[in-house]
BABAVO-939726 format. One line per field, with one value per residue (C-alpha): x negated, y, z negated; residue number from 1. Coordinates in Angstrom, 3 decimals. Last residue first. Example, Ala and Ser with C-alpha at 12.3 -4.5 7.8 and 13.67 -1.06 7.14 Angstrom:
# BABAVO-939726
u: [-13.670  -12.300];
v: [-1.060  -4.500];
w: [-7.140  -7.800];
pos: [2  1];
This chain:
# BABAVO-939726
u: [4.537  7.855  7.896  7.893  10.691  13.021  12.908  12.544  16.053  17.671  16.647  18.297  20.981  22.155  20.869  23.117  23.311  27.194  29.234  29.116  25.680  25.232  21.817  20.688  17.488  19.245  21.880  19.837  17.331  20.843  21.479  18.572  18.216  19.747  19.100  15.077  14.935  16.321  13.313  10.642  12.001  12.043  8.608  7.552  8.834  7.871  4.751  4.250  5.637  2.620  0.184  0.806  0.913  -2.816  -4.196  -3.358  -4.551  -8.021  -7.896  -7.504  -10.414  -12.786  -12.303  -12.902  -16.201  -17.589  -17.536  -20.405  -23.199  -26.301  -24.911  -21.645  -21.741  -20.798  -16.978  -16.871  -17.136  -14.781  -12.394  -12.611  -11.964  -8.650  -7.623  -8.631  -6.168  -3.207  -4.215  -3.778  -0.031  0.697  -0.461  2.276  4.802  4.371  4.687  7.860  8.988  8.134  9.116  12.954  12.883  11.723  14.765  14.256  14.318  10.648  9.841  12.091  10.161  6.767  8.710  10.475  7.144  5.802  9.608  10.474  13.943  15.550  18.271  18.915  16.213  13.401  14.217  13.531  10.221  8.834  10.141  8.670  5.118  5.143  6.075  3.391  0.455  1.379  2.068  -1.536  -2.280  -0.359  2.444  5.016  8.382  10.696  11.297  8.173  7.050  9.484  12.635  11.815  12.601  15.531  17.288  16.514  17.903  21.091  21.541  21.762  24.070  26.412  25.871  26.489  30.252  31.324  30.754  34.462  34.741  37.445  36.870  35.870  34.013  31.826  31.493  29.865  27.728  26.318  25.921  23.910  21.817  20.566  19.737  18.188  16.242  14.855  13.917  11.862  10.113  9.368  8.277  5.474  4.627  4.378  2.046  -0.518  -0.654  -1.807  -4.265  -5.673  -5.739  -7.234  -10.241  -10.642  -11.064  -8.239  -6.177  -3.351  -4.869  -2.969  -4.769  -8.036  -7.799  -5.914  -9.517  -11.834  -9.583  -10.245  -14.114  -13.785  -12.318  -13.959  -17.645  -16.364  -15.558  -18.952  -20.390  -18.284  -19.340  -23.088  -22.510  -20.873  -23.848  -26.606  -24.991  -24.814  -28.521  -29.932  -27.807  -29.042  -32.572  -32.275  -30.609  -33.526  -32.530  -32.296  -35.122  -37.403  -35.543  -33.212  -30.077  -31.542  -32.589  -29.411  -27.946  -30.073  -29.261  -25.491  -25.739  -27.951  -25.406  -22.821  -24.506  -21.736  -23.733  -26.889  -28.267  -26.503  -28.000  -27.003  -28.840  -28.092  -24.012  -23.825  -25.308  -22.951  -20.213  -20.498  -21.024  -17.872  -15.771  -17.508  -16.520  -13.040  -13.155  -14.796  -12.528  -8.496  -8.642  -11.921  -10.789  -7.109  -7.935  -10.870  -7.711  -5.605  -7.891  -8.916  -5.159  -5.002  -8.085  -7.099  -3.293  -4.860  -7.502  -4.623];
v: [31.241  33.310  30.816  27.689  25.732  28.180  28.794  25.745  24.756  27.724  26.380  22.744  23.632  25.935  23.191  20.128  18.577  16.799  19.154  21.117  22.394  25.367  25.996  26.288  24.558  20.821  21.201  21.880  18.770  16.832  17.485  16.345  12.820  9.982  11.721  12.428  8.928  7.357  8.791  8.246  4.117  3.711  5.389  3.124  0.239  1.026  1.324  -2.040  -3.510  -2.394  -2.792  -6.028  -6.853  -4.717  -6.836  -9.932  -9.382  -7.962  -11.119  -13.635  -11.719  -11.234  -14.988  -15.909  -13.559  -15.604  -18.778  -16.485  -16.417  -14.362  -11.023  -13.007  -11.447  -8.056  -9.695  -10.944  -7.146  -6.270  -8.441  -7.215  -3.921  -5.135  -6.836  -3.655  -1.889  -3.955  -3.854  0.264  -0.367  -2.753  -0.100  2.570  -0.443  -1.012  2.778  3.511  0.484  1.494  4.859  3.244  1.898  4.306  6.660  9.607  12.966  13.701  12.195  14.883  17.669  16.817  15.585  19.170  21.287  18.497  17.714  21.034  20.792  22.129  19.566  16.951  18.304  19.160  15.216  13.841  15.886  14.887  11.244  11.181  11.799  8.558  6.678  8.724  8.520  4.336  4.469  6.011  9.192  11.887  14.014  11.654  13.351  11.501  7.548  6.818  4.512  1.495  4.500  4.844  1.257  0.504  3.238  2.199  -1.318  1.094  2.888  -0.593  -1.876  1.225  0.869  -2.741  -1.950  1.431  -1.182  -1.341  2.550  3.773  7.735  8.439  5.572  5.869  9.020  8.458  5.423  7.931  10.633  7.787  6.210  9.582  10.274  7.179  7.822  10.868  9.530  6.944  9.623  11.557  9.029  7.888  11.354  11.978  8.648  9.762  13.105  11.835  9.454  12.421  14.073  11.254  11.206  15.559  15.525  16.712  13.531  13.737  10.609  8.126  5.200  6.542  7.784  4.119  2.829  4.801  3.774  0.561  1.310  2.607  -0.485  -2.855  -1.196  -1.351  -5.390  -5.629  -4.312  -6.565  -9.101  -8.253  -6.998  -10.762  -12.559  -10.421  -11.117  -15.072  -14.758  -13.576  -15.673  -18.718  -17.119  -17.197  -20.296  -22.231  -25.531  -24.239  -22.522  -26.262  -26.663  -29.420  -27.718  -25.185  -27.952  -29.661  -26.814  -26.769  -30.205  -29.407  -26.704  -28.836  -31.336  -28.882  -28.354  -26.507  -23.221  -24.702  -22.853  -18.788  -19.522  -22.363  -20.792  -17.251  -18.194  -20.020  -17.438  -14.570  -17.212  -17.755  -13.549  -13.381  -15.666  -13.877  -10.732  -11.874  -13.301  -10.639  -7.611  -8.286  -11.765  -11.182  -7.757  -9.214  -11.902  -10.071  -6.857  -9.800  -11.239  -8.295  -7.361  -10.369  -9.725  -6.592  -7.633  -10.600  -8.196  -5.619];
w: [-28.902  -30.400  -33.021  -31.022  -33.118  -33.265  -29.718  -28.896  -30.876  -29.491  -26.084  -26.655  -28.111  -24.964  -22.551  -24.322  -27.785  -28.329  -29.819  -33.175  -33.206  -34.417  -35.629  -39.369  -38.877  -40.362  -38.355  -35.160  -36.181  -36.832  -33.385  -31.952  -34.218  -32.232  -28.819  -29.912  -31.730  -28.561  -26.926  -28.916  -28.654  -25.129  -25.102  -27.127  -25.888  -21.751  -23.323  -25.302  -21.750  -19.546  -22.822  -23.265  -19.305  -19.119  -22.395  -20.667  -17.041  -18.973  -21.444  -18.193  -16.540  -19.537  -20.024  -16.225  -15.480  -19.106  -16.206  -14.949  -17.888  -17.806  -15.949  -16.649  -20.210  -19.235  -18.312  -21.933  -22.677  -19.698  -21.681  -25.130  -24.186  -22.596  -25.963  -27.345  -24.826  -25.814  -29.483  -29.128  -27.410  -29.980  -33.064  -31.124  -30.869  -34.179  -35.279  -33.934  -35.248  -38.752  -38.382  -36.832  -40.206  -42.563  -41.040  -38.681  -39.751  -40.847  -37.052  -35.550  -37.355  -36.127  -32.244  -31.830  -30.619  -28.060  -27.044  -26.029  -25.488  -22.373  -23.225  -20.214  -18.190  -21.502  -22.704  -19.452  -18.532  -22.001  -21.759  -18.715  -19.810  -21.649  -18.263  -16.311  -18.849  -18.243  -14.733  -13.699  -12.124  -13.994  -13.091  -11.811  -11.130  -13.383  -13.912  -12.127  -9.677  -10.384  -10.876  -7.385  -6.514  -8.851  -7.015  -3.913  -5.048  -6.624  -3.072  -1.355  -3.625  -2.641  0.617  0.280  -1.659  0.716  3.649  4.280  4.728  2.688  3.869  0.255  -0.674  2.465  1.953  -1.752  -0.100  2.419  -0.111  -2.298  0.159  1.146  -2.091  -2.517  0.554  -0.946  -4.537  -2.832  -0.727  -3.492  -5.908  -2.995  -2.210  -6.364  -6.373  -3.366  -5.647  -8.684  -7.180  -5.804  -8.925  -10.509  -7.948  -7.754  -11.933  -13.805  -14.753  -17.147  -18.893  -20.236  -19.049  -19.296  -22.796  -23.867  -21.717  -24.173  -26.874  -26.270  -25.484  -29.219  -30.930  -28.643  -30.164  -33.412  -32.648  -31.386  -34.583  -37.132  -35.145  -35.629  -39.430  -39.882  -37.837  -40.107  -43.246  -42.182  -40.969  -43.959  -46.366  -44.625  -44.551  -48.736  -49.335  -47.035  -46.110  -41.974  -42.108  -41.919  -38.846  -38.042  -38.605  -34.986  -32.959  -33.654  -32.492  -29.220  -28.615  -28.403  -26.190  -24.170  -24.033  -23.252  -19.754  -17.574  -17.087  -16.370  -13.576  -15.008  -18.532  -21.133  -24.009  -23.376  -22.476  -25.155  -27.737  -26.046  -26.435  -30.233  -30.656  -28.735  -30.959  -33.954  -33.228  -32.788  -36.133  -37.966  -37.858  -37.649  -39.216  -41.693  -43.000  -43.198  -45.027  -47.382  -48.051  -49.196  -50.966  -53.057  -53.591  -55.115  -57.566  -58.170  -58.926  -61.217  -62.967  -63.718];
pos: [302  301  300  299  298  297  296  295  294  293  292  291  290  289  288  287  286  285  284  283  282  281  280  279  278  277  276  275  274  273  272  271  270  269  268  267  266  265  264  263  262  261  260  259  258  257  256  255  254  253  252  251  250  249  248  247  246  245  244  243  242  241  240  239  238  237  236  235  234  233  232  231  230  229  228  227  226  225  224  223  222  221  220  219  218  217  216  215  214  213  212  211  210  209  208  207  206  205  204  203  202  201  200  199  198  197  196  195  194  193  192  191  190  189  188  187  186  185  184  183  182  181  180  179  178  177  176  175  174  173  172  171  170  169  168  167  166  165  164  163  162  161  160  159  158  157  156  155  154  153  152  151  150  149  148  147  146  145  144  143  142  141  140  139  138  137  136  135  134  133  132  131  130  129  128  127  126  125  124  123  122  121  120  119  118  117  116  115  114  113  112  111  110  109  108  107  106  105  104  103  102  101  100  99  98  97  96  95  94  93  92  91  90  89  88  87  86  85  84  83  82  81  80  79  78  77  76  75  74  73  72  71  70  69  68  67  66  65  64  63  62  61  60  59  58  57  56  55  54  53  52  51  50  49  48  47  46  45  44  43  42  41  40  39  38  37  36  35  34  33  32  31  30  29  28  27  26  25  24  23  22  21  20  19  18  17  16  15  14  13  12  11  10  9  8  7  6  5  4  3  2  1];
């Protein structure tokens, strides 16, 4: 028993230090650069460097007891910025995903559903023309075809279903909704508690990683408008919180486009075994009839 504690000890330390302290500490080390260097002297390392000597030269500096001091206090201070990137990184996964009420997101919401809809209306009209094409033997039946899958391509960049919230991200998770409910008239927010029971420890497991991606993506984000607070004192900080914002945004761009790749599969995997397992018949491959009893089922007359 004293070996497994005292392994699972160090395991929990590792991971407590990797996830927790260390990027605290990064920004706590460039906070103190930045204040001793200043906006003037921003590329003056020797000054850096004569400060710390400064600092191992004082009579403090041999004394066990401020040394612990000021190594608890640096390790609660990085532990408190990295709670603070934990919650503005939620803030931001909030913003991201948001369905948008106020008069700003809505507007936004509506400049991107007049974009969708005219993309989705000149594919159309690519596609009947490329269909008639085919049908009277028209020689260009091939490039209007092309051209209808490029147009294709291009509305599907926008949204993949009618967009209904401001940004991509809330839009490409709220497609799977819309896309599930057209091709089954299920009701995804009622069927997704019993369709996660169904599915096996491993698709859970990359279910969840790409859920605990998509979180890092906007801590990583966090992280980078706090280094982008420090060029108040400290500008070359404006190009770390830059390159970490670009970063976190391209993580979090394709950690989306994953999970909602991946809650979807699980929902055409796993619906008809959900109508087995409620007593439904399902002998077929799912469509709108399986679909409703399922909801029905599911919602309880709510």
């Amino acid at each position: 028993m004293s070996a497994f504690l005292g392994t699972l000890g160090g395991k929990l330390a590792e991971r407590w230090s990797a996830l927790l302290v260390l990027p605290g500490l990064l920004y706590l080390a460039v906070l103190a650069g930045a204040i001793v260097l200043g906006r003037e002297r921003w590329y003056d390392v020797d000054r850096l460097r004569d400060v710390l000597d400064e600092l191992a030269a004082a009579p403090a500096g041999d004394s066990p007891g401020v040394i612990v001091l000021t190594a608890a206090a640096v390790l609660a201070g990085a532990f408190g910025v990295d709670q603070a990137a934990r919650a503005l990184g939620a803030g931001l996964e909030a913003l991201w995903l948001t369905e948008g009420r106020w008069p700003p997101a809505r507007h936004l919401t509506a400049r991107r559903l007049r974009r969708w809809r005219a993309a989705d209306e000149a594919f159309q009209e690519a596609l009947v023309a490329a269909g008639r094409a085919r049908l009277t033997g028209d020689a260009e039946a091939t490039a209007l075809s092309e051209r209808a899958a490029l147009l294709n391509d291009a509305r599907n960049r926008i949204a993949l279903a009618a967009p209904t919230r401001p940004f991509r991200a809330g839009n490409r998770l709220a497609a799977v909704e819309q896309r599930v409910w057209e091709q089954y008239r299920l009701d995804l927010a009622s069927a997704w508690p019993r369709l996660w029971l169904l599915v096996e420890d491993g698709a859970r497991l990359e279910l969840h990683t790409a859920r605990q991606t998509l979180a890092a993506a906007h801590r990583l984000q966090a992280w980078g408008v706090l280094y982008g607070v420090l060029t108040v004192i400290w500008w070359p900080a404006a190009v770390l919180g830059a390159a970490a914002v670009a970063v976190g945004m391209r993580r979090a761009r394709v950690a989306t486009d994953v999970l909602a790749e991946l809650v979807e599969s699980a929902v055409d995997l796993r619906v008809r075994t959900l109508a087995a397992d409620l007593g439904l018949d399902c002998t077929g491959p799912a469509d709108h009839a399986t679909g409703e009893a399922l909801t029905r089922a599911m919602r309880k007359g709510t």
